[in-house]
C-alpha positions as CSV (number, residue, x, y, z in Angstrom):
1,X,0.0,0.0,0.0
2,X,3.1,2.3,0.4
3,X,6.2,3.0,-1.7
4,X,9.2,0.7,-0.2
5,X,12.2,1.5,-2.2
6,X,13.6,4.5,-3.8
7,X,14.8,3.8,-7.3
8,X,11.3,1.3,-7.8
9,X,9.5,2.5,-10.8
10,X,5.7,3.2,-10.3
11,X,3.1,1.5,-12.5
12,X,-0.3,1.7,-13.3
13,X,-1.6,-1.3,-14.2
14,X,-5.1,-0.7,-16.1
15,X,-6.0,3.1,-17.9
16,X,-6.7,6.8,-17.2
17,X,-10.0,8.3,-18.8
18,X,-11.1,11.5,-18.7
19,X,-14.2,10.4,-16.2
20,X,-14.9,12.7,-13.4
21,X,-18.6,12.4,-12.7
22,X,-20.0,11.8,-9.2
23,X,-16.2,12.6,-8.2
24,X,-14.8,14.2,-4.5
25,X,-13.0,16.3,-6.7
26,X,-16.5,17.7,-8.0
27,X,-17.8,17.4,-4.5
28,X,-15.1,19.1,-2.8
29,X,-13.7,21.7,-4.9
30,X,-16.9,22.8,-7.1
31,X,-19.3,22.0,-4.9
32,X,-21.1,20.0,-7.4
33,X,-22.4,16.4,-6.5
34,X,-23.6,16.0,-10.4
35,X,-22.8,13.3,-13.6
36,X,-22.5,10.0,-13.2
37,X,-19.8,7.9,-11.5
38,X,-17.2,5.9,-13.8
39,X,-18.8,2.6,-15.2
40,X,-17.1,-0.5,-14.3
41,X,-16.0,-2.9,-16.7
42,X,-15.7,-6.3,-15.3
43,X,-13.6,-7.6,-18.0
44,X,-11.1,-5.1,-17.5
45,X,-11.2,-5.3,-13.8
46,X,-10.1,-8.8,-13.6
47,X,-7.9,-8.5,-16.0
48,X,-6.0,-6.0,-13.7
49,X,-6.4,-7.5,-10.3
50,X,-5.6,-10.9,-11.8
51,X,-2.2,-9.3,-13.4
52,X,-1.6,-7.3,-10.2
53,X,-2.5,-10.6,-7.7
54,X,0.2,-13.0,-10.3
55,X,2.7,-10.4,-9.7
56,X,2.0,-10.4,-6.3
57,X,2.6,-14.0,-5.7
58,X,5.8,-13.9,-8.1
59,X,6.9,-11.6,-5.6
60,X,8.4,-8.5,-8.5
61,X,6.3,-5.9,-7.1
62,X,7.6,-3.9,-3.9
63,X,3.4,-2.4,-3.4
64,X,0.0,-2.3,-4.9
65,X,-2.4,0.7,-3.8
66,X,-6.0,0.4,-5.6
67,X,-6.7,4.0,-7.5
68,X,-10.5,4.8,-6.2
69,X,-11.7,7.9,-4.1
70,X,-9.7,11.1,-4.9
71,X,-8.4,9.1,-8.2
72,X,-4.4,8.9,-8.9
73,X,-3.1,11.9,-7.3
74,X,-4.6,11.0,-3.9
75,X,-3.7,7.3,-4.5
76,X,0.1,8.7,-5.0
77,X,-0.4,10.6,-2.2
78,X,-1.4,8.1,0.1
79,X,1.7,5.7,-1.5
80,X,4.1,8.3,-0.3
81,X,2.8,9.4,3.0
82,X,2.8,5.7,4.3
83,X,5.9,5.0,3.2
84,X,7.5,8.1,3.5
85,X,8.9,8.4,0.1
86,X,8.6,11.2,-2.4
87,X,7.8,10.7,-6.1
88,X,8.8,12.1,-9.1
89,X,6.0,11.3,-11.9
90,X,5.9,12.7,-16.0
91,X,2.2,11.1,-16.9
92,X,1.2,10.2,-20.6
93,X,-2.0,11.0,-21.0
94,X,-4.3,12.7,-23.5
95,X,-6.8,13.7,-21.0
96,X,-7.6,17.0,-18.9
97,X,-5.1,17.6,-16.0
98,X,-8.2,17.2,-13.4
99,X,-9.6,14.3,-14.8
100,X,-6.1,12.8,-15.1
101,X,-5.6,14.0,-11.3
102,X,-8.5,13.0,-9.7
103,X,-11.1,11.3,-12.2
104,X,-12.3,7.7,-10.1
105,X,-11.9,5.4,-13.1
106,X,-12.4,2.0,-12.2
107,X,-9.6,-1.0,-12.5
108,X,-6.9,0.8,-12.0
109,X,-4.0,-0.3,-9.7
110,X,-0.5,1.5,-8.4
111,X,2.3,-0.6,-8.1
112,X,6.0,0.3,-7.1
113,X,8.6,-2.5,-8.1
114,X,12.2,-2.8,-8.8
115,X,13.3,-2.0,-12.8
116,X,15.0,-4.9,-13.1
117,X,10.9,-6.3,-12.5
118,X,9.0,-4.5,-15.2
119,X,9.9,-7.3,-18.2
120,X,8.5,-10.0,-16.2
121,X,4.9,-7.4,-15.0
122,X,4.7,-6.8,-18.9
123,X,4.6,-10.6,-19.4
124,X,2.3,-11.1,-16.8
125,X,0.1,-7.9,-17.9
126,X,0.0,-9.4,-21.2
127,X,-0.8,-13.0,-20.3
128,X,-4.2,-11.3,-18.9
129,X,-4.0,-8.4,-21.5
130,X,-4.3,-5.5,-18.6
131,X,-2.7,-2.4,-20.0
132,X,0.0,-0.8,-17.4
133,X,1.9,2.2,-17.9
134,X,5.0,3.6,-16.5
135,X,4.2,6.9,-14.3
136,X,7.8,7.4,-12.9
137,X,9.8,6.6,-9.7
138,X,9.9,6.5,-6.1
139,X,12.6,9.1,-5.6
140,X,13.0,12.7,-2.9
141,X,11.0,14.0,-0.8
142,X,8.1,15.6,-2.3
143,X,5.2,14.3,-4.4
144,X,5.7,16.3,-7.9
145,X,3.5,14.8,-10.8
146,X,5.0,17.0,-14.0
147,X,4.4,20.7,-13.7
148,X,0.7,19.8,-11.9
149,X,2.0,19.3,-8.1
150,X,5.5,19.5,-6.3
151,X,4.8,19.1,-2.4
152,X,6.8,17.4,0.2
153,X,5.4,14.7,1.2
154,X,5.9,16.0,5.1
155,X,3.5,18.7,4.1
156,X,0.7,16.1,2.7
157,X,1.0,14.0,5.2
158,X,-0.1,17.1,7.8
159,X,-3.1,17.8,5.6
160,X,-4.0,14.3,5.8
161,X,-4.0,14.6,9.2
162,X,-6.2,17.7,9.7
163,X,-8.9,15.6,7.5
């Protein structure tokens, strides 16, 4: 549930869409409890948590941190504030920053492993065909995802607190 080891790259194992309906971002920073909430698909959901569980058991991945309420960047956030590790992160994704940020999209996992891993998570991804992505690293002290966020993590984990 928390980054281990600097140096471990930092995957997301299913996709990003630009869905942001029924979102706490919505809630929380517009003030608008409106749209509909991500649609699950089921294929694509075991398809991820059967690639993320194999890799699991083969014991290559360091953590795995389901991406639900808040969407990625408070899944990150939580990934470095439990394990005390910053993260550096340059995101490929042709989607708005704040539905990139913080859309709830279902089946989508975080996992931190070593680089000498990520052949053996693209087999098993493929094996199950769940789509993964490379985000970045666990590296510093501070959570910066591109030119979107650069915080410490010392300073998240405070604002987690006063929640």
């Amino acid at each position: 549930m928390s980054f281990k080891n600097d140096g471990d790259l930092i995957v997301l194992i299913g996709e990003n869409k630009e869905e942001i309906g029924g979102s706490e971002y919505l809630k929380v920073f517009h003030n608008i409890e409106k749209g509909l909430p991500p649609q699950i698909d089921l294929s694509l959901e075991k398809s991820a948590q059967d690639a993320c569980r194999e890799s699991i058991q083969a014991g290559i991945i360091s953590s795995a941190h389901n991406c639900a309420d808040g969407g990625l960047a408070v899944t990150l956030a939580e990934c470095c504030i439990k394990g005390k590790k910053g993260a550096v992160l340059e995101i490929d994704a042709k989607i708005r920053n704040d539905a990139l940020l913080f859309g709830e999209t279902q089946s989508r996992i975080v996992v931190s492993l070593p680089a000498k891993n990520l052949d053996s998570l693209k087999e098993i991804a493929n094996k199950y065909e769940a789509p993964i992505q490379i985000l970045g690293k666990v590296e510093g002290d501070n959570l910066k995802i591109e030119n979107l966020i650069d915080i410490e993590v010392e300073q998240l984990k405070k604002a987690w607190e006063r929640e």
